[in-house]
C-alpha positions in Angstrom: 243.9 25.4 129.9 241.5 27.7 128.2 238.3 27.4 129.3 235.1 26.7 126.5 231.6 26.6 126.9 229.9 23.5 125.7 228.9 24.0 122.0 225.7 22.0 123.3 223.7 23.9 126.3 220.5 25.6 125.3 220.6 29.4 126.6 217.3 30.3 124.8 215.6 27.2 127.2 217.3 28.8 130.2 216.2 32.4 129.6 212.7 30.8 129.5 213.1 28.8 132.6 214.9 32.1 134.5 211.7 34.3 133.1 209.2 32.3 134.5 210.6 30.8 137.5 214.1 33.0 138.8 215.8 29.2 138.7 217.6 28.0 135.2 219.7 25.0 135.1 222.4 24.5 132.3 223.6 21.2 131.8 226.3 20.9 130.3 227.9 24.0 131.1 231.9 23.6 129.8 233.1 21.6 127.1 233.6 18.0 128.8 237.6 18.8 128.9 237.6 21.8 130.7 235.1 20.7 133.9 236.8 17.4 133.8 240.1 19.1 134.6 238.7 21.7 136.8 237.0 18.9 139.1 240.3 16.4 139.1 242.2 19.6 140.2 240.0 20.6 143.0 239.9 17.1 144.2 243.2 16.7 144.8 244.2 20.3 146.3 245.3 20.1 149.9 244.5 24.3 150.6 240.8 23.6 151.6 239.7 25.5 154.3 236.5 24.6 156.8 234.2 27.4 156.7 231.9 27.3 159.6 229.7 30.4 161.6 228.8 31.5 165.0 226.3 34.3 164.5 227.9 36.8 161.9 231.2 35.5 162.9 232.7 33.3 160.2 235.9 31.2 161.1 238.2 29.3 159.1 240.6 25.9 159.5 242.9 25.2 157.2 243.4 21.1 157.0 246.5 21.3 159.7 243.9 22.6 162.0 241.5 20.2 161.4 243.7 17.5 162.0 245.0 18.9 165.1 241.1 19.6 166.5 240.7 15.6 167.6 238.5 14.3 170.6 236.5 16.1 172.8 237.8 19.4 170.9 235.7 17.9 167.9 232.8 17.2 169.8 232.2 20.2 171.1 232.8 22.3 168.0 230.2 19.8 165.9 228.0 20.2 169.1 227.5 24.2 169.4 227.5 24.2 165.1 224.6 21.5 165.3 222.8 24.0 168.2 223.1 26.9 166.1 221.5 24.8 163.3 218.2 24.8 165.1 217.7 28.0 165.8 219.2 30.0 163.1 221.6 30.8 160.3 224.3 27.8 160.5 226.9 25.9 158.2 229.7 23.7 157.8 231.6 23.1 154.4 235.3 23.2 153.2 236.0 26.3 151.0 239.0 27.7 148.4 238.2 31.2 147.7 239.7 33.0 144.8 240.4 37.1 144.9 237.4 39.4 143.3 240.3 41.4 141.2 241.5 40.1 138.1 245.2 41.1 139.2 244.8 39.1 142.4 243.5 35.8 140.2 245.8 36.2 137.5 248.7 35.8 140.5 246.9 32.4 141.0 248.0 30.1 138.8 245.5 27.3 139.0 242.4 26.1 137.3 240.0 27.8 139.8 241.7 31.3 139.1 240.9 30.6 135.4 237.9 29.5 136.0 237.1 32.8 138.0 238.6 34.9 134.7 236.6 33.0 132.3 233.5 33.8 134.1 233.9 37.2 134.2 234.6 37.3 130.9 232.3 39.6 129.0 231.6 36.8 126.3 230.5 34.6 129.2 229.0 37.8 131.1 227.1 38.3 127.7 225.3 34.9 127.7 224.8 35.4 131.5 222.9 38.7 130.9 220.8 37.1 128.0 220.1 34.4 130.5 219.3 36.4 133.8 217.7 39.1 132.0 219.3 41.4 134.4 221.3 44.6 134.0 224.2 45.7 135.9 226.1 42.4 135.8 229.8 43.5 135.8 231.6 40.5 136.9 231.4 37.2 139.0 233.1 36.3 141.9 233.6 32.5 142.9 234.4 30.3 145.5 235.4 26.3 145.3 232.8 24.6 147.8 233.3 20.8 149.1 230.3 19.3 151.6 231.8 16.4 153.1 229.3 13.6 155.4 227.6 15.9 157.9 228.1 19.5 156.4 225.1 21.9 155.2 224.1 25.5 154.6 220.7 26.6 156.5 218.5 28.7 154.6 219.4 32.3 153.7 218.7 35.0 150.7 222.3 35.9 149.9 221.2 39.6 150.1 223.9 41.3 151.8 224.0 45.3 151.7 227.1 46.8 149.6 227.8 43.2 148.0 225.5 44.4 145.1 224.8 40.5 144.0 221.9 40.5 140.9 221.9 36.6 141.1 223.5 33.5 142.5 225.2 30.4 140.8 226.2 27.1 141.7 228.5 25.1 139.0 228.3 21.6 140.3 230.9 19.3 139.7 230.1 16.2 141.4 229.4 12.9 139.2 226.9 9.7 140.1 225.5 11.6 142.9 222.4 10.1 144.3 219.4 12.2 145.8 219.6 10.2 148.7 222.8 11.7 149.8 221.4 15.2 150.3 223.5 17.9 149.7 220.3 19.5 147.5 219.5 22.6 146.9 216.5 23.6 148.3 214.3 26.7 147.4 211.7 27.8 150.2 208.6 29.3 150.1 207.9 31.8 153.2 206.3 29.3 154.8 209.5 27.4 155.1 208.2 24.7 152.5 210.3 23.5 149.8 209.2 24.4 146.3 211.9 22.8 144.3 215.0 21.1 145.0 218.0 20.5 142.6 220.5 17.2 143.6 224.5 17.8 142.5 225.3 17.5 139.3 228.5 17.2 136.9 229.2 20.4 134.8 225.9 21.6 135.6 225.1 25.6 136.0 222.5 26.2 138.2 221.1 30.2 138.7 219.0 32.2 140.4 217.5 35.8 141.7 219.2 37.5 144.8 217.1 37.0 146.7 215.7 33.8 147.4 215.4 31.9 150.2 217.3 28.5 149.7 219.8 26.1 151.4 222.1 22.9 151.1 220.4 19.9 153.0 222.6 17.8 154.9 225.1 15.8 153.3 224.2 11.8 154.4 226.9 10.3 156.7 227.1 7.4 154.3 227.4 9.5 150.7 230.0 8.1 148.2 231.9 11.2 148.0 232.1 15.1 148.8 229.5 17.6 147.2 231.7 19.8 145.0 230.8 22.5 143.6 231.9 26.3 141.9 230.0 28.8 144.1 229.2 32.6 143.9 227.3 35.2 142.9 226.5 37.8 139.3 227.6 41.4 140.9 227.3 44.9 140.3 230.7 47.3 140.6 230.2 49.5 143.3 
């Protein structure tokens, strides 16, 4: 499939929005084909990956692993995530990451690959510059997100030194979400408050400014399906 942007999203009203607040939504973002696809194939791929931290340590299991980490071995994992939850930088989400290179995601030959490409295209690198206002935007990485029941990102600023990230996006894919299944994405203030929150939407593009406090509240035990989303960030070379 070749990817398209929707003949209908409104990049002058987005530039305004980025301007004045460092937050622009875009809605819709592909033609209705193209994120149609890319959402039926990320729900059924098996190669997701749960993606949770213990400090700076990140570690990874594949769906085998999950399965295998039953019982008491559950428990105490989802214990010592939920204590480093309270008292510091935590998650718990599933994850399929695609390769920064081109080379590595043209040996990919899946929708999320293409999806990486046409983001990094320098027509869609054009309109994301005219957007962000922002110079030095060479290329965008991605990564598939899912938040099942029970997973969430704690707030962070995505400023990491030698990642060179100008801004962040999030392209959600998720249809007849409800805001009462969290899985929001919150923007803080430095007093911790919330000053805007965004609820998953299909073939929406949300951006904004590296950095800036935000997180993903908690996804509701009983919400209706996984949070899924295209995550990653606008970056610099070198």
């Amino acid at each position: 499939m070749e990817f398209r942007l929707h003949p209908g999203f409104d990049a002058e009203a987005a530039r305004t929005e980025f301007a004045r607040d460092g937050v622009a939504q875009l809605m819709p973002w592909l033609a209705d084909d193209c994120a149609a696809a890319l959402q039926a194939e990320l729900i059924e791929r098996g190669d997701w990956r749960e993606v949770i931290n213990s400090g700076d340590k990140v570690f990874e299991l594949d769906r085998e692993q999950q399965s295998k980490l039953r019982g008491d071995g559950r428990a105490r994992l989802d214990a010592a995530i939920d204590a480093g939850a309270r008292s510091g930088f935590q998650h718990r989400y599933e994850s399929i990451r695609v390769p920064d290179d081109r080379d590595g995601r043209t040996l990919h030959d899946d929708l999320l690959g293409t999806f990486a490409l046409f983001m990094s295209s320098e027509a869609v690198l054009h309109v994301l510059r005219q957007i962000t206002g922002l110079e030095g935007v060479d290329f965008v990485d991605a990564q598939a997100t899912s938040y099942r029941p029970g997973d969430f990102l704690t707030a962070h600023h995505d400023e990491v030194a030698g990642k060179s990230r100008r801004a962040a996006y999030v392209f959600g894919l998720s249809e007849g979400w409800n805001t009462e299944w969290g899985g929001l994405l919150l923007f803080h203030d430095p007093a911790g408050d919330v000053t805007r929150g965004l609820m998953p939407r299909f073939n929406c593009l949300n951006l904004f400014r590296v950095p800036r406090t935000h997180s993903v509240s908690q996804v509701a035990s009983f919400a209706g399906t996984n949070r899924i989303s295209v995550t990653g960030w606008l970056r610099a070379l070198g």
